[in-house]
C-alpha positions as a Markdown table, in Angstrom:
| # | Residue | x | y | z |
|---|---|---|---|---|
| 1 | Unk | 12.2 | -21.0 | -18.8 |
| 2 | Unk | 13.6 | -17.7 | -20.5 |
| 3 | Unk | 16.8 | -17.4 | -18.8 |
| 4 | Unk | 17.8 | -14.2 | -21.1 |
| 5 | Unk | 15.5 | -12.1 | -19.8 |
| 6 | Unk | 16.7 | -9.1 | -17.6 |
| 7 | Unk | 14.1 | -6.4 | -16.2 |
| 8 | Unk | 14.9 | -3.9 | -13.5 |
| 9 | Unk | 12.8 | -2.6 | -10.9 |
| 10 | Unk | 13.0 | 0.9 | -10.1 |
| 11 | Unk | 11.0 | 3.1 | -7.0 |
| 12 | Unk | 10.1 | 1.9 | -3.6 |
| 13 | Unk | 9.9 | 4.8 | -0.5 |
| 14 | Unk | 6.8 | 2.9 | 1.4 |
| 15 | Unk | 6.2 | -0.4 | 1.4 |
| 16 | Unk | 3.0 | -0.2 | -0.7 |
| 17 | Unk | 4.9 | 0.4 | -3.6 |
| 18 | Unk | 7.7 | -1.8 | -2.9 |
| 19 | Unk | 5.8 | -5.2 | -1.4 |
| 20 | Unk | 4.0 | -5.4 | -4.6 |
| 21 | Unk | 7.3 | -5.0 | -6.5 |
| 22 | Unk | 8.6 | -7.8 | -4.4 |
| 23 | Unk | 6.0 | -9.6 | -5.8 |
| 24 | Unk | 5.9 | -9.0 | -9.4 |
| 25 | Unk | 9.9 | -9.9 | -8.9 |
| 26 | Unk | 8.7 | -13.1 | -7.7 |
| 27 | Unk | 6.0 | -13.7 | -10.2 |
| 28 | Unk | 9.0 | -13.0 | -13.3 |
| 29 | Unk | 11.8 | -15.2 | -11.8 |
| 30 | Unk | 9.6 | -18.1 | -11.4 |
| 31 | Unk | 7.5 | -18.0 | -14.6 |
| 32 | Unk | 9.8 | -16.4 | -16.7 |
| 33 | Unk | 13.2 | -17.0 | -15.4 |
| 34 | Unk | 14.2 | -13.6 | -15.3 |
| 35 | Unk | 17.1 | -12.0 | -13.7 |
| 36 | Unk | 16.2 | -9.2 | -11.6 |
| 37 | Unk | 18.2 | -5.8 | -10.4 |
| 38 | Unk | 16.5 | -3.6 | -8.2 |
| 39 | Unk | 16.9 | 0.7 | -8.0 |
| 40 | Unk | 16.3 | 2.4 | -5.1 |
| 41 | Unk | 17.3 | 5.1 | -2.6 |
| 42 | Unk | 19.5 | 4.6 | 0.5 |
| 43 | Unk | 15.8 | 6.2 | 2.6 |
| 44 | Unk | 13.3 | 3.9 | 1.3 |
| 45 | Unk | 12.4 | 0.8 | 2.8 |
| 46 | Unk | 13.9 | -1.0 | -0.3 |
| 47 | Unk | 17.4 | -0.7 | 1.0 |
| 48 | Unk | 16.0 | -3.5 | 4.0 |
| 49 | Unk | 13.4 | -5.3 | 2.0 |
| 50 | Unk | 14.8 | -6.2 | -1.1 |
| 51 | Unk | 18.5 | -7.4 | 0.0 |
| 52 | Unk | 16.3 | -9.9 | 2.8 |
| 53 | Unk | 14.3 | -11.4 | -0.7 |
| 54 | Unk | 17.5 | -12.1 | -2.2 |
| 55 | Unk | 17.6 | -9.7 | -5.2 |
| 56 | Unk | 20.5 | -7.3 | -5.9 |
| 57 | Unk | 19.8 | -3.3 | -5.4 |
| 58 | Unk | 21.8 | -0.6 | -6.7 |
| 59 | Unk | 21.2 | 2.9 | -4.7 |
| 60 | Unk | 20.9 | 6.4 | -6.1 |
| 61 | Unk | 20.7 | 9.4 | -4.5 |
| 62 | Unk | 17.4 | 11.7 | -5.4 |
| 63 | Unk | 14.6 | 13.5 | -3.2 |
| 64 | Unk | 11.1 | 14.4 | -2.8 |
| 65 | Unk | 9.5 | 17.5 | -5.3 |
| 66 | Unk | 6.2 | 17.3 | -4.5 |
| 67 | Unk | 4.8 | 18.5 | -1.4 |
| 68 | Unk | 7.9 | 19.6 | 0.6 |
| 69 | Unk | 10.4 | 22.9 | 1.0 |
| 70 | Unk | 12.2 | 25.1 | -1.6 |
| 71 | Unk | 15.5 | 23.8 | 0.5 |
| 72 | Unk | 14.4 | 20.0 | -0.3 |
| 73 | Unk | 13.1 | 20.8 | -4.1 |
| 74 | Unk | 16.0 | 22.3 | -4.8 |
| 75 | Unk | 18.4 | 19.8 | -3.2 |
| 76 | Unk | 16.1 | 17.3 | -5.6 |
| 77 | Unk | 17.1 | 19.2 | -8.5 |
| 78 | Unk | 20.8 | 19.5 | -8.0 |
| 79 | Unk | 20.7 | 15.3 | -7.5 |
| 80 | Unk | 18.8 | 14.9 | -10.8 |
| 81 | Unk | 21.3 | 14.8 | -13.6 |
| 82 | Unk | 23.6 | 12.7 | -11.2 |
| 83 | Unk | 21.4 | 10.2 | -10.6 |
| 84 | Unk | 19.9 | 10.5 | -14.6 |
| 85 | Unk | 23.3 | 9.4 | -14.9 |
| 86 | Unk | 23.7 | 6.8 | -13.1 |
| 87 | Unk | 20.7 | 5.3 | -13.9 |
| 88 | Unk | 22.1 | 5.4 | -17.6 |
| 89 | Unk | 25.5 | 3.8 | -16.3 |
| 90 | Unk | 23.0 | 1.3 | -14.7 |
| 91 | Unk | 20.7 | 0.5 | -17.5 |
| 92 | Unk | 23.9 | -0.2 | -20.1 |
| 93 | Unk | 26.1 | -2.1 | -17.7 |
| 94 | Unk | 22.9 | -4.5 | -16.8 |
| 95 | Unk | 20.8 | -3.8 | -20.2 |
| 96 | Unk | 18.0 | -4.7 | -19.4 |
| 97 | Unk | 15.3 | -6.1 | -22.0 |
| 98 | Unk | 12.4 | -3.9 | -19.9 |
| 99 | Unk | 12.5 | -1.3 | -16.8 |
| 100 | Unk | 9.4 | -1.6 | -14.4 |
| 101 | Unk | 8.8 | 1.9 | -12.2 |
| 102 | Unk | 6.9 | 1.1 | -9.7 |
| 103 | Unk | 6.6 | 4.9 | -7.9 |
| 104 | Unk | 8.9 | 6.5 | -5.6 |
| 105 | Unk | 12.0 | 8.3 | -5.8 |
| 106 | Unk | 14.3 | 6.3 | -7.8 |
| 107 | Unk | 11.5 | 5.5 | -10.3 |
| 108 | Unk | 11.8 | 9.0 | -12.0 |
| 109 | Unk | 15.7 | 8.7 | -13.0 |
| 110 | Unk | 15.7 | 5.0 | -13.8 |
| 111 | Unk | 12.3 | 5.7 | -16.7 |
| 112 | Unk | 13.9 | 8.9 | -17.8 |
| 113 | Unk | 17.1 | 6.8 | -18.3 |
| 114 | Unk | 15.2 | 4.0 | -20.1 |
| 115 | Unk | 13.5 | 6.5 | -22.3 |
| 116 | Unk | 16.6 | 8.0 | -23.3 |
| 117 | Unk | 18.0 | 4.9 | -24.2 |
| 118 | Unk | 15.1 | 3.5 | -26.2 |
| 119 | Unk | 14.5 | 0.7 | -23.4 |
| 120 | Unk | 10.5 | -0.7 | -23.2 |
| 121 | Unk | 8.8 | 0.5 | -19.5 |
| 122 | Unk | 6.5 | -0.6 | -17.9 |
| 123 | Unk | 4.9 | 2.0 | -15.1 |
| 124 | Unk | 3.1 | 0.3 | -12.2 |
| 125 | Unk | 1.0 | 2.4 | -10.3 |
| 126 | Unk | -1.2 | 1.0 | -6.8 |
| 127 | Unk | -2.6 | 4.7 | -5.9 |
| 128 | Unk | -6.3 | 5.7 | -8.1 |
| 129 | Unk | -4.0 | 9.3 | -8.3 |
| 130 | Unk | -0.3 | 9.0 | -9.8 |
| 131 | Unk | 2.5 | 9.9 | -7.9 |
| 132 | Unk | 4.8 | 12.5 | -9.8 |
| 133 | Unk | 7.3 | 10.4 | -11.2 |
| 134 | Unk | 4.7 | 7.8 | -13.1 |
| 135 | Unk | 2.5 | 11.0 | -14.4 |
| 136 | Unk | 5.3 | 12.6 | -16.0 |
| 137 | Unk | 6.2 | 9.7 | -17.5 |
| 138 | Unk | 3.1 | 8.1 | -18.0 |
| 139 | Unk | 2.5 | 8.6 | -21.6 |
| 140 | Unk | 5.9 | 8.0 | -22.5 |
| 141 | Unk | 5.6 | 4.3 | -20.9 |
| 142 | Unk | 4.9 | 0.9 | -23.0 |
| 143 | Unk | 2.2 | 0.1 | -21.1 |
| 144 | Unk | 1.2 | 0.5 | -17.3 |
| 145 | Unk | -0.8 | -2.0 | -14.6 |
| 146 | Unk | -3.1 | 0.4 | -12.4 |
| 147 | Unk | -5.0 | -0.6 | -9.1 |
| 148 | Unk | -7.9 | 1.3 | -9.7 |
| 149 | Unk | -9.8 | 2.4 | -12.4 |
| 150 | Unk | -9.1 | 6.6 | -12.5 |
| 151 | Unk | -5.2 | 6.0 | -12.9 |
| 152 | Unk | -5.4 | 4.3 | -16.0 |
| 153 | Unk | -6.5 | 8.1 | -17.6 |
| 154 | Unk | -2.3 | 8.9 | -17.0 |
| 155 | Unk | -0.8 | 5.8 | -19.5 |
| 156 | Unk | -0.5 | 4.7 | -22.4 |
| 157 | Unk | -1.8 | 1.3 | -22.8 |
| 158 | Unk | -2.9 | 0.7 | -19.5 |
| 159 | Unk | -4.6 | -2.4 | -18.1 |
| 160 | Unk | -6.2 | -2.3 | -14.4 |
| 161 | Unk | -4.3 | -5.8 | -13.0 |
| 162 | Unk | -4.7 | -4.3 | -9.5 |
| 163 | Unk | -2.5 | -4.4 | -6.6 |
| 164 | Unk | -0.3 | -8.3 | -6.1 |
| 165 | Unk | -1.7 | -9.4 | -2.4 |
| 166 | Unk | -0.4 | -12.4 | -0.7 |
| 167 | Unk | -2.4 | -15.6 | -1.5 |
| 168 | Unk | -3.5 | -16.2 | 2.4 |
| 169 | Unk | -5.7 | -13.1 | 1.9 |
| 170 | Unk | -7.8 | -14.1 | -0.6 |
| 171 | Unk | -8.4 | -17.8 | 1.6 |
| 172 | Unk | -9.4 | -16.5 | 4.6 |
| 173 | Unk | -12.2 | -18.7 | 6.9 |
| 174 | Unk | -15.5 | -16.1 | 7.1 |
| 175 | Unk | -16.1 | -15.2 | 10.7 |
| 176 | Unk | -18.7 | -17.3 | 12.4 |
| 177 | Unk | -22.3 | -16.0 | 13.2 |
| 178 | Unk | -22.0 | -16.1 | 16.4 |
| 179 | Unk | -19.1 | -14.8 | 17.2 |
| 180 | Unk | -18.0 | -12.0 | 19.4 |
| 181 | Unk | -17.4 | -8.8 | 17.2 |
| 182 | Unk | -13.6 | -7.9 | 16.7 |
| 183 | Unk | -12.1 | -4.8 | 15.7 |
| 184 | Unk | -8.7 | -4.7 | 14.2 |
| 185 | Unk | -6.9 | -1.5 | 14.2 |
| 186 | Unk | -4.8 | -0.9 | 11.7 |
| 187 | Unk | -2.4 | 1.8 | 11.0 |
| 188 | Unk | 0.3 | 0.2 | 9.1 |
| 189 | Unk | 3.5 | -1.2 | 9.9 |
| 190 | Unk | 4.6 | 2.7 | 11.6 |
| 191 | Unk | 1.1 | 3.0 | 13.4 |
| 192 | Unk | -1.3 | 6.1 | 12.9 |
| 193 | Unk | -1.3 | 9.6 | 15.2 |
| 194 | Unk | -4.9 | 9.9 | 14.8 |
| 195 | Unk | -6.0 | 6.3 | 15.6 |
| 196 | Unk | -3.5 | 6.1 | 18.5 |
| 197 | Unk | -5.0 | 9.2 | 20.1 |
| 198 | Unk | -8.8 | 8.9 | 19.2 |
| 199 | Unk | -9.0 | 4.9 | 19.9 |
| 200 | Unk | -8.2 | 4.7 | 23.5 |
| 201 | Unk | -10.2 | 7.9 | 24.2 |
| 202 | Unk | -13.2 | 6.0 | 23.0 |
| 203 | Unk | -11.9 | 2.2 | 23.7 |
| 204 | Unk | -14.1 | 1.8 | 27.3 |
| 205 | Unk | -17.5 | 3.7 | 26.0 |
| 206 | Unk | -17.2 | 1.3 | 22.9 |
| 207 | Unk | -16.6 | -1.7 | 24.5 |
| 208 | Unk | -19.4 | -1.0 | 26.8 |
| 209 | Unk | -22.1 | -0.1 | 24.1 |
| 210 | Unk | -21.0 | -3.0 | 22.2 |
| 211 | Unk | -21.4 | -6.6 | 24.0 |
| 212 | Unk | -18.6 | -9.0 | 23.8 |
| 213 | Unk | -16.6 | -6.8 | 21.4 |
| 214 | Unk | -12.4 | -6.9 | 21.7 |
| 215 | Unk | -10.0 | -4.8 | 20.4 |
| 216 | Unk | -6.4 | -5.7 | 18.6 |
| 217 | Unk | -4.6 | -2.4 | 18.1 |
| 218 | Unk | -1.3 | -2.2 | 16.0 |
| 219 | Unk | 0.0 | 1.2 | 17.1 |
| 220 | Unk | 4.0 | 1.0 | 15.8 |
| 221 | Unk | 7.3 | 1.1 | 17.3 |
| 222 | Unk | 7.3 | 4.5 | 17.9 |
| 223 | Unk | 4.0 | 4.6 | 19.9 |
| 224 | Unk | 3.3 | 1.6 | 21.4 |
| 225 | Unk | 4.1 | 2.6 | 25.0 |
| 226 | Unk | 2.3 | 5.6 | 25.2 |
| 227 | Unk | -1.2 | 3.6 | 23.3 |
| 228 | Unk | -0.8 | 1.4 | 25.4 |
| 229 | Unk | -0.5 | 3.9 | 28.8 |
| 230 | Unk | -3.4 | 5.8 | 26.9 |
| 231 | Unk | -5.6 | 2.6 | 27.1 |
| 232 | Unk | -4.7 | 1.6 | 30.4 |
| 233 | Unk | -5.7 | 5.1 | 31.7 |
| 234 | Unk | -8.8 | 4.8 | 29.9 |
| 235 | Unk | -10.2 | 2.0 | 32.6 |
| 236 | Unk | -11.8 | 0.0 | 29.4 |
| 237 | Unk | -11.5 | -3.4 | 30.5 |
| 238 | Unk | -8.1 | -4.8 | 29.7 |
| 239 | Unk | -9.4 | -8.2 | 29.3 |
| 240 | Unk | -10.7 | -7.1 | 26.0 |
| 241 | Unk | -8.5 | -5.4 | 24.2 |
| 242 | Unk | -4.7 | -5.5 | 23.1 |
| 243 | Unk | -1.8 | -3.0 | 21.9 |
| 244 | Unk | 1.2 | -4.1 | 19.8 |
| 245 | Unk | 4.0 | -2.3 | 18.1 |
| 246 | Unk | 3.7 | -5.0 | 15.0 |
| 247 | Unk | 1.1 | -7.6 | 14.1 |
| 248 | Unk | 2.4 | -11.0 | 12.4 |
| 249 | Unk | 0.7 | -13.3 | 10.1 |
| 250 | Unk | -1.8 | -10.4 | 8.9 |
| 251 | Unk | -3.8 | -12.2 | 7.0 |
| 252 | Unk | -5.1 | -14.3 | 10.2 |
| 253 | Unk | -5.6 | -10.9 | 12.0 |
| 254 | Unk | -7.7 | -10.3 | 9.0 |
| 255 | Unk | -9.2 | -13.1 | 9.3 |
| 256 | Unk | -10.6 | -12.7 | 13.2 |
| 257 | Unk | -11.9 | -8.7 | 12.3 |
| 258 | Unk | -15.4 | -8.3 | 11.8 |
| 259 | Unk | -14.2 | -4.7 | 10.9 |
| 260 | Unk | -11.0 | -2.9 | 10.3 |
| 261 | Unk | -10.2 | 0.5 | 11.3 |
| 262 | Unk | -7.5 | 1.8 | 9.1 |
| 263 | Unk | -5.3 | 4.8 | 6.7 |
| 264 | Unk | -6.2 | 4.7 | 2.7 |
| 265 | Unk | -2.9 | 3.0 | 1.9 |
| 266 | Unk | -2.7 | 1.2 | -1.1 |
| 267 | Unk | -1.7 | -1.7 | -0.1 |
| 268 | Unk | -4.0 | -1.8 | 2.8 |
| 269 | Unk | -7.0 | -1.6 | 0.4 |
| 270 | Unk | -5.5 | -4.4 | -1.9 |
| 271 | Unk | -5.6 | -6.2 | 1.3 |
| 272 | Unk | -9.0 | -5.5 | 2.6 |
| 273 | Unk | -10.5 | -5.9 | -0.8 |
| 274 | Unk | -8.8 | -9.4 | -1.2 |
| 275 | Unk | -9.9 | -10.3 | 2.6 |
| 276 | Unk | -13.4 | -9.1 | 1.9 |
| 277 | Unk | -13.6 | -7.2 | 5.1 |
| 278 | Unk | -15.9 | -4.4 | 5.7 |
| 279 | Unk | -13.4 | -1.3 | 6.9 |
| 280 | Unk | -13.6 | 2.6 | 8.2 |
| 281 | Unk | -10.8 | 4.3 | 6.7 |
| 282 | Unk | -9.2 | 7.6 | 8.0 |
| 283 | Unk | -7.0 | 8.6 | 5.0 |
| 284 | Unk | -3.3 | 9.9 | 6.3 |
| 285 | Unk | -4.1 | 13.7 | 5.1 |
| 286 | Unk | -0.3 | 14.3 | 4.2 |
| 287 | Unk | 0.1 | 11.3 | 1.7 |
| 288 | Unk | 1.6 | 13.0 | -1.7 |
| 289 | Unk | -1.4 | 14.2 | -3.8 |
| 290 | Unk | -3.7 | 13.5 | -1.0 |
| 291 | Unk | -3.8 | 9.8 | -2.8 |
| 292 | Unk | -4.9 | 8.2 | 0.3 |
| 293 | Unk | -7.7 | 9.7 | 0.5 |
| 294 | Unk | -8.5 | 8.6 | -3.1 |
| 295 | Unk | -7.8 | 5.1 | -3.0 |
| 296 | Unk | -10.2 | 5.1 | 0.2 |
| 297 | Unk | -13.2 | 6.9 | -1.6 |
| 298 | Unk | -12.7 | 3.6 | -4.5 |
| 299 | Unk | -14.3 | 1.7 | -2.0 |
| 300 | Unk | -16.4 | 4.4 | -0.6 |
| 301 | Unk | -18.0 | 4.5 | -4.1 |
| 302 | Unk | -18.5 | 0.8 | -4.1 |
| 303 | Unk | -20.1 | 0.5 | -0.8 |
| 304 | Unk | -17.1 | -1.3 | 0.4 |
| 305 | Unk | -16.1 | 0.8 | 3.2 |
| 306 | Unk | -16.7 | 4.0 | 5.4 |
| 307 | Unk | -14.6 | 7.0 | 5.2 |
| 308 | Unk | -13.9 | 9.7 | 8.2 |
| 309 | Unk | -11.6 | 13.1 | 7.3 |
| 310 | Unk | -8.7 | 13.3 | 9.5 |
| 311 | Unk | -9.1 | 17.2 | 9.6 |
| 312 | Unk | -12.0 | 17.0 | 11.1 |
| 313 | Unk | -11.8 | 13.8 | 13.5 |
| 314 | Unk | -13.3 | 14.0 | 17.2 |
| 315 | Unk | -13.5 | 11.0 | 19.5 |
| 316 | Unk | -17.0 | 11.4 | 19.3 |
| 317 | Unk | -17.4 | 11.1 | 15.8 |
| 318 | Unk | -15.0 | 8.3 | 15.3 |
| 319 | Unk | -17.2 | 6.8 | 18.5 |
| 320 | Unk | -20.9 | 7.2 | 16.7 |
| 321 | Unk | -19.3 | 5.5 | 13.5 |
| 322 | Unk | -17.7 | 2.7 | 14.6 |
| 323 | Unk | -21.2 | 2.2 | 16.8 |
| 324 | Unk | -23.7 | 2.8 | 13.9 |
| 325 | Unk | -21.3 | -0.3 | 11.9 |
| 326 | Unk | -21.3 | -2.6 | 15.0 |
| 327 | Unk | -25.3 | -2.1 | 15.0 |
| 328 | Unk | -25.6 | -3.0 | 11.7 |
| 329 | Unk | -24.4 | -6.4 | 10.9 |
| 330 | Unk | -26.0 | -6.8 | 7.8 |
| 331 | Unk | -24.4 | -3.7 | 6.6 |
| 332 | Unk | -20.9 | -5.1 | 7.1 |
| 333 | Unk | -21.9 | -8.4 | 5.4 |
| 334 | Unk | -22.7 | -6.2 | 2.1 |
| 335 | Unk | -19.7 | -4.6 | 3.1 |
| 336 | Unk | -17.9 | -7.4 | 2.6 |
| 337 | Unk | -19.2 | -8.5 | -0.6 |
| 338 | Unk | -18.4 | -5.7 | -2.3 |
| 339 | Unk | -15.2 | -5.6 | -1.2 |
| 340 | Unk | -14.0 | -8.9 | -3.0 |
| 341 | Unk | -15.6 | -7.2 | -6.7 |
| 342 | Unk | -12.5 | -5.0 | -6.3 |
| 343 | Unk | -10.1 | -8.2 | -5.7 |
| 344 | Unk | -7.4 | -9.2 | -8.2 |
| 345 | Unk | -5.9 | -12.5 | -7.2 |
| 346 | Unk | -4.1 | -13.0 | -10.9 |
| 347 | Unk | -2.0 | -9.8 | -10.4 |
| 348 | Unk | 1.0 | -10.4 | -10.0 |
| 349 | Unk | 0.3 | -13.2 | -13.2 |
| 350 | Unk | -0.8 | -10.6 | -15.3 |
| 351 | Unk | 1.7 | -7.6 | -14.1 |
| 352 | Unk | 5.0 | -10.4 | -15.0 |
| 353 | Unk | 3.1 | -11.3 | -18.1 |
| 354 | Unk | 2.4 | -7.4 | -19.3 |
| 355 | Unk | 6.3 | -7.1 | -18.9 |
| 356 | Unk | 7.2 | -10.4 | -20.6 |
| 357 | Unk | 5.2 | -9.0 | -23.4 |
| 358 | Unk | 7.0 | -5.1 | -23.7 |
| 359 | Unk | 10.5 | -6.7 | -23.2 |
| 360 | Unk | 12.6 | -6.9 | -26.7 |
């Protein structure tokens, strides 16, 4: 093992950008013996996540440009140079042989800092649209690992590895013929507005035009009581379906959908692309550069997946859909297939290795 080599890991916000930088962490410690320092921002769920995996993090304070108020933008702008600096205090204090941004807030200060001090990056980007801080930097970078095939038209040197999924995904058991149909809804580890209003609106009319089919909704924290109150005033019959802030082990819930109902999240995708499970996506319309909604038409394009437009969502359309792919099972099985194309089990192996290659 190399146990000179030093990378840090700057970004995080959601946990599709930070889970896969988890992971690439992972994938440089063990094959590359690597010592790791994380930078993130005191908001983003890297202040939880990456302390509980062990790896240092030094914070920095810096906001949101895009999409938000003058008030914000400008506070942004004012906490620029500061955290410029800091990231330069940070990059010659730990000198680092390469810096990997991997999106978010803290990814903008820690690449301009690397650029400034000569330092190899390497920009890894899950959405098929940059975020801000990767396309202003993107042709500055060493080289970049994309997701999906459009990003790769913002870097220099870029090499579609796609998104680091947990192994269990891509082993999952295919569901039985004859089994009862299962949805799994899906709105990420906060839940989804839309899907917690729409789904119990529609939950007893689906479950009675459907035979045998049950329900397994993950509606968040926030929401769970009031999902759950919406289903139970629906009258569908409660012996077939299920509300729960969190869902564990999610590659076994995977596992038992014959269809997901979910947001466009990157990470989501990787997921149901690695699963190979059919899915109706409702992108989350206020994601920064509407990316959901383009990682969700990737699989659209490929036949992998429906799409339905939260703007203009009724309980009846979102009822006819999910009908017309329960009607249909050979539809979902080609679903399916064409999901796993778009599945990259190596990634985190190739994303450690690009870095291993740019590091001096």
């Amino acid at each position: 093992m190399e146990k000179s080599l030093k990378i840090i890991i700057a970004g995080g916000g959601t946990g599709g950008h930070i889970i896969p930088a988890l992971a690439i962490a992972d994938e440089l410690k063990a094959a590359y013996g690597a010592e790791m320092l994380f930078v993130g921002t005191p908001r983003g769920l890297e202040s939880r996540l990456v302390p509980q995996a062990g790896y240092p993090l030094k914070l920095i304070e810096v906001g949101q440009l895009n999409h938000v108020s003058l008030l914000t933008r400008m506070r942004t702008l004012l906490d620029l140079p500061l955290s410029l600096l800091r990231c330069r205090t940070l990059l010659r204090d730990f000198a680092p042989n390469a810096v990997v941004g991997v999106g978010g807030y803290a990814s903008g200060p820690a690449m301009g800092a690397a650029i400034l001090a000569g330092i190899p990056m390497l920009a890894f980007e899950p959405n098929a649209f940059p975020g801000l801080a990767n396309r202003l930097v993107g042709k500055r970078v060493s080289a970049a690992a994309v997701n999906f095939a459009p990003a790769a038209n913002y870097f220099r040197n870029a090499e579609i590895t796609g998104i680091p999924v947990r192994k269990d995904f891509f082993a999952l058991q295919p569901r039985p013929a004859d089994a009862p149909p299962h949805l799994l809804v899906f709105g990420g580890s906060q839940g989804a507005r839309a899907l917690n209003t729409f789904m119990p609106k529609i939950a007893r009319h689906l479950l009675e035009a459907v035979p045998g089919l049950t329900i397994l909704h993950q509606a968040g924290a926030r929401n769970a009581e009031t999902t759950l109150a919406a289903y139970q005033a629906s009258e569908a019959d409660p012996a077939r379906w299920q509300v729960h802030a969190f869902l564990d082990d999610m590659p076994r819930r995977f596992e038992a959908a014959d269809l997901v109902l979910a947001r466009g999240g990157a990470s989501t995708v990787a997921e149901l692309a690695a699963a190979g499970k059919p899915s109706l996506l409702i992108p989350f319309p206020q994601a920064a550069d509407d990316h959901q909604r383009k990682n969700a038409e990737v699989l659209v394009q490929a036949n992998a997946a429906a799409m339905l437009i939260e703007a203009g969502l009724t309980a009846e359309k979102l009822s006819s859909t999910l009908l017309d792919l329960f009607a249909d099972r050979s539809r979902l099985q080609a679903m399916s297939e064409q999901a796993r194309t778009l599945a990259h089990p190596d990634a985190s192996r190739r994303i450690a290795a690009m870095v291993r290659t740019i590091a001096k």
